[in-house]
C-alpha positions as a printed NumPy array, in Angstrom:
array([[ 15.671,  33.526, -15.046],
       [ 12.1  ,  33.075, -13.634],
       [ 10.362,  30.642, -15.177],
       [  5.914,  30.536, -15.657],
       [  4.529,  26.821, -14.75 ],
       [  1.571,  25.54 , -16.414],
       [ -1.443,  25.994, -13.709],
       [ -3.35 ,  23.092, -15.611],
       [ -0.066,  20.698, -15.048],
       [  0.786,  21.631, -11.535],
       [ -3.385,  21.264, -10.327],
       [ -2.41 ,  17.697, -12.143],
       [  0.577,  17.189, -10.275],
       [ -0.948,  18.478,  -6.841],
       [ -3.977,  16.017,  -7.679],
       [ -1.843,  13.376,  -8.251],
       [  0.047,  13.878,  -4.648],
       [ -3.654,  14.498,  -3.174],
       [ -3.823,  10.673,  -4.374],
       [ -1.37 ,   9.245,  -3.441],
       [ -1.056,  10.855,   0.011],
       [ -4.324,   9.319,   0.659],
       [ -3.204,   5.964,  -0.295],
       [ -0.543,   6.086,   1.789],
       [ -2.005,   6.909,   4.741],
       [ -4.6  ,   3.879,   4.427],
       [ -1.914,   1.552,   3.486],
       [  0.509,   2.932,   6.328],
       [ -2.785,   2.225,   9.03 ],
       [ -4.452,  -0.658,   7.743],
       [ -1.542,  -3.32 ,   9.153],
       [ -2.295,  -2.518,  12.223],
       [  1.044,  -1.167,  13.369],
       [  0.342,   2.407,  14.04 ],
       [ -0.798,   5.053,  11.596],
       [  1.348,   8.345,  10.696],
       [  1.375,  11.327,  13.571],
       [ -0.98 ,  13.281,  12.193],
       [ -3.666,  10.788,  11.604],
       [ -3.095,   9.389,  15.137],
       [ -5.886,  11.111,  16.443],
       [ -8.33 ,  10.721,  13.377],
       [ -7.59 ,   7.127,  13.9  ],
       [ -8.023,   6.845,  17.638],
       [-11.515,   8.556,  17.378],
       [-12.543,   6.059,  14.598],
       [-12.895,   3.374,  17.822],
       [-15.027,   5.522,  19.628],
       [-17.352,   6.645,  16.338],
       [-19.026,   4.807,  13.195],
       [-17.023,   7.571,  11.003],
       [-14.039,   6.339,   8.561],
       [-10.57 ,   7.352,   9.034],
       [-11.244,  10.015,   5.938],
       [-14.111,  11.545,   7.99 ],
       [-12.652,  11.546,  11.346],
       [ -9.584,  12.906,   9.235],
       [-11.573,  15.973,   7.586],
       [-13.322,  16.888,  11.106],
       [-10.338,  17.01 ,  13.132],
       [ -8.831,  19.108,  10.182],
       [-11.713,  21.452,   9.892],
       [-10.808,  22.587,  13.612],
       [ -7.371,  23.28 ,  12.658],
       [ -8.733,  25.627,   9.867],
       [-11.173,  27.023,  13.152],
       [ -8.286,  27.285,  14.947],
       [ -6.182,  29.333,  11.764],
       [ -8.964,  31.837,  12.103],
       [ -9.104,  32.155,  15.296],
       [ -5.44 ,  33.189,  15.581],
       [ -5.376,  35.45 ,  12.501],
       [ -8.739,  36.22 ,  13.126],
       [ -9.332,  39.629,  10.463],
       [ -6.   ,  38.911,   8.65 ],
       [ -7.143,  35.706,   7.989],
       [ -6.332,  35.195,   4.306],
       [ -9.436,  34.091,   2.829],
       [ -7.383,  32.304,   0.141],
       [ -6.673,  29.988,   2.712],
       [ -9.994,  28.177,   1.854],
       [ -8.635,  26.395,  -0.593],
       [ -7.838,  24.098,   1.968],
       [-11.111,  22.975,   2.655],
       [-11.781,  20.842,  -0.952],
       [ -7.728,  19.651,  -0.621],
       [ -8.95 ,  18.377,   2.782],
       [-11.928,  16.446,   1.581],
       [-10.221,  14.9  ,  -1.749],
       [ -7.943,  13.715,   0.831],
       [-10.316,  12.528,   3.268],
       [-11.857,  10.742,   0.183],
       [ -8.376,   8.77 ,  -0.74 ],
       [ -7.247,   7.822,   2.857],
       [-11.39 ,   6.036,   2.526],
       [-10.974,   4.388,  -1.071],
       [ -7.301,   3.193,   0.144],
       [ -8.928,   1.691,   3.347],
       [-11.049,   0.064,   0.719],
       [ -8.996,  -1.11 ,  -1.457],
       [ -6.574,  -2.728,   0.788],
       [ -9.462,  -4.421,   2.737],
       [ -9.309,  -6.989,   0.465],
       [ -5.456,  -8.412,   1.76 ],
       [ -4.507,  -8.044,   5.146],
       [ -1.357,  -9.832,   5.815],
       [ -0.968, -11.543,   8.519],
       [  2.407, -12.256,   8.85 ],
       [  4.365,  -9.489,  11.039],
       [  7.072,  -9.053,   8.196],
       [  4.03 ,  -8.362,   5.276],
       [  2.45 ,  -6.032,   7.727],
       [  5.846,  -3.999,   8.096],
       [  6.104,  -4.5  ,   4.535],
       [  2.892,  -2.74 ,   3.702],
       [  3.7  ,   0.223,   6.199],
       [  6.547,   0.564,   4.437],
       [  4.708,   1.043,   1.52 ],
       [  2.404,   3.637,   2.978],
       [  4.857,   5.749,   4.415],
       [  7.049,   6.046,   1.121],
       [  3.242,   6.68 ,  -1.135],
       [  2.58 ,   9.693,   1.698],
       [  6.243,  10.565,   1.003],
       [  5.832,  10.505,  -2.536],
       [  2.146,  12.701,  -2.312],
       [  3.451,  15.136,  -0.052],
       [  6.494,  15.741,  -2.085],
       [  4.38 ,  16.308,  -5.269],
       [  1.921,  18.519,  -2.961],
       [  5.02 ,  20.719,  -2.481],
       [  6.3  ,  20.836,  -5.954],
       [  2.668,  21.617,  -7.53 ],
       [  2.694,  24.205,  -4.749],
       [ -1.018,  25.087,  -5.079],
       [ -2.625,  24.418,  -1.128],
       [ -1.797,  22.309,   1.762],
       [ -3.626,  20.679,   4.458],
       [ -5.419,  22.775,   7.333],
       [ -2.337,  20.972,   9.827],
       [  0.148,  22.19 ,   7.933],
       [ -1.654,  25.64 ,   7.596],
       [ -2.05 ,  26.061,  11.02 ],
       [  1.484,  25.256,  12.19 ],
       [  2.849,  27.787,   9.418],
       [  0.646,  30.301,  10.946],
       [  1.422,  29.522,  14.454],
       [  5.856,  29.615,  13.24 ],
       [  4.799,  33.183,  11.039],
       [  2.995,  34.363,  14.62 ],
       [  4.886,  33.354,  17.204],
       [  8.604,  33.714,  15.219],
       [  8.977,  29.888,  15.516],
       [ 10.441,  28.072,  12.738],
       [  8.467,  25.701,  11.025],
       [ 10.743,  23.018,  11.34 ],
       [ 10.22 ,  23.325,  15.212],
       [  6.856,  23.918,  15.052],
       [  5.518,  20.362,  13.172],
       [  7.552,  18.906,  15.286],
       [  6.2  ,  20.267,  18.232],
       [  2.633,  19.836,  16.725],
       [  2.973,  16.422,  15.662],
       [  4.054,  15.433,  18.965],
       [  0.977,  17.348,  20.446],
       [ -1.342,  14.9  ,  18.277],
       [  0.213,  11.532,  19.144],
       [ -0.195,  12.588,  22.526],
       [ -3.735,  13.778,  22.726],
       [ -4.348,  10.443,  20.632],
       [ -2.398,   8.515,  23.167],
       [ -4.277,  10.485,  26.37 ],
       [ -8.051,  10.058,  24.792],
       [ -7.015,   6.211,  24.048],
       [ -6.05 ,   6.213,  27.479],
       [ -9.4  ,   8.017,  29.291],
       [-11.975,   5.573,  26.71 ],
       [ -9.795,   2.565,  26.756],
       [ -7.116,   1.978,  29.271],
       [ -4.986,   1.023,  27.145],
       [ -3.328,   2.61 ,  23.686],
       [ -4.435,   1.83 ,  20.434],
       [ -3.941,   2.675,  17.126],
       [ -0.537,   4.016,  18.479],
       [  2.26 ,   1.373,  18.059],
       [  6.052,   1.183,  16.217],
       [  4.498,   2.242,  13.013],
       [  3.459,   5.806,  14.249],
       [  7.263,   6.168,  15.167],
       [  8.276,   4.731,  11.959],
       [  6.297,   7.124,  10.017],
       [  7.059,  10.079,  12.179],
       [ 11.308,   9.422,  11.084],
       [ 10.654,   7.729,   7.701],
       [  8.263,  10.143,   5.646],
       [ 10.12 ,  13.277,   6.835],
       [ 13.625,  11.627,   5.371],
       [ 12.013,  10.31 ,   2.437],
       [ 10.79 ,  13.943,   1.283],
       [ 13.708,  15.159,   1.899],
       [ 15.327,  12.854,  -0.08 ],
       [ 12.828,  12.633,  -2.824],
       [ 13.081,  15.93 ,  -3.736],
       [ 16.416,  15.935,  -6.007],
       [ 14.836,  12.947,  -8.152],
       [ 11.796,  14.756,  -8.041],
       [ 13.291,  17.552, -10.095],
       [ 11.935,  16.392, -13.298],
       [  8.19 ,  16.871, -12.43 ],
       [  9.379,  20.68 , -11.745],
       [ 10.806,  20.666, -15.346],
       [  7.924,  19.737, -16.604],
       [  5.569,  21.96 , -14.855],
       [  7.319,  24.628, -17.244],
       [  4.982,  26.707, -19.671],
       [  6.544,  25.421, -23.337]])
């Protein structure tokens, strides 16, 4: 039996995850640990400009979109736009999170881990809704499905492949400015194993927000 969702419920539910994605991602960076894979690079270039981690993080992601286009190039779905105001709500939320928890850093190494903890099971928690709502998704994730639907790669193979792309490029242009690496540390590995598991395993007690997306 196919079932109709309420559109006004699931843009509440994808809004919601929008939210709390961003959140995550500020609270999963600002301890100083490492930041998730695919904010490595956003992160890395916020050392070398005066932009926030939201702005670096909606720049870098408007060349994925590029990048989408240029691969499909006349197939392009033009739906695919929708991406672009996901991408800056999110850009917006990774900001106001940076804000927010600006105002305790811990400085104890247990709090810190503590509060990337936290960040990694709020991106969790947004992603998963993202997914349920099942309205857009960010330009990364667009352009790795496009590269798995071109290239016969599965997805799963694909992010994984992409995500290690961006640590590295992060970890190579920290490298050529720095010497050293930054913004790359045991949280970026902890994030790159814990957020993919938690999805995974938020999705059965996640169920109910599916329910409810149901027209009455």
């Amino acid at each position: 039996m196919k079932h109709r969702f309420s559109k006004r419920k699931r843009f509440l539910v994808f809004f919601i995850g929008i939210v709390l994605a961003g959140l995550g991602v500020a609270l999963s960076t600002r301890p100083g640990l490492g930041t998730s894979p695919i904010s490595s690079l956003p992160y890395v270039v916020t050392f070398l400009t005066p932009l926030t981690l939201g702005m670096t993080t909606v720049g870098i992601n408007l060349l994925f979109m590029l990048m989408q286009i240029a691969i499909l190039r006349s197939r392009f779905p033009w739906t695919r736009l929708g991406q672009i105001p996901t991408l800056f709500a999110f850009g917006f939320f990774i900001d106001f999170g940076m804000w927010l928890s600006s105002f305790y850093i811990p400085q104890s190494y247990p709090l810190r881990l503590l509060e990337e903890l936290l960040g990694c099971g709020l991106l969790a928690t947004g992603i998963a809704l993202q997914l349920i709502a099942n309205i857009s998704y960010m330009p990364g994730d667009g352009f790795v499905r496009t590269v798995s639907d071109e290239y016969k790669i599965p997805f799963g193979t694909a992010k994984v492949c992409f995500d290690v792309s961006i640590v590295l490029m992060a970890i190579l242009l920290s490298l050529c400015c720095f010497r050293t690496i930054s913004g790359i540390r045991e949280g970026t590995i902890l994030a790159a194993v814990l957020v993919g598991f938690l999805i995974r395993t938020l999705q059965q007690p996640l169920r109910f927000v599916k329910r409810q997306l149901v027209k009455a």
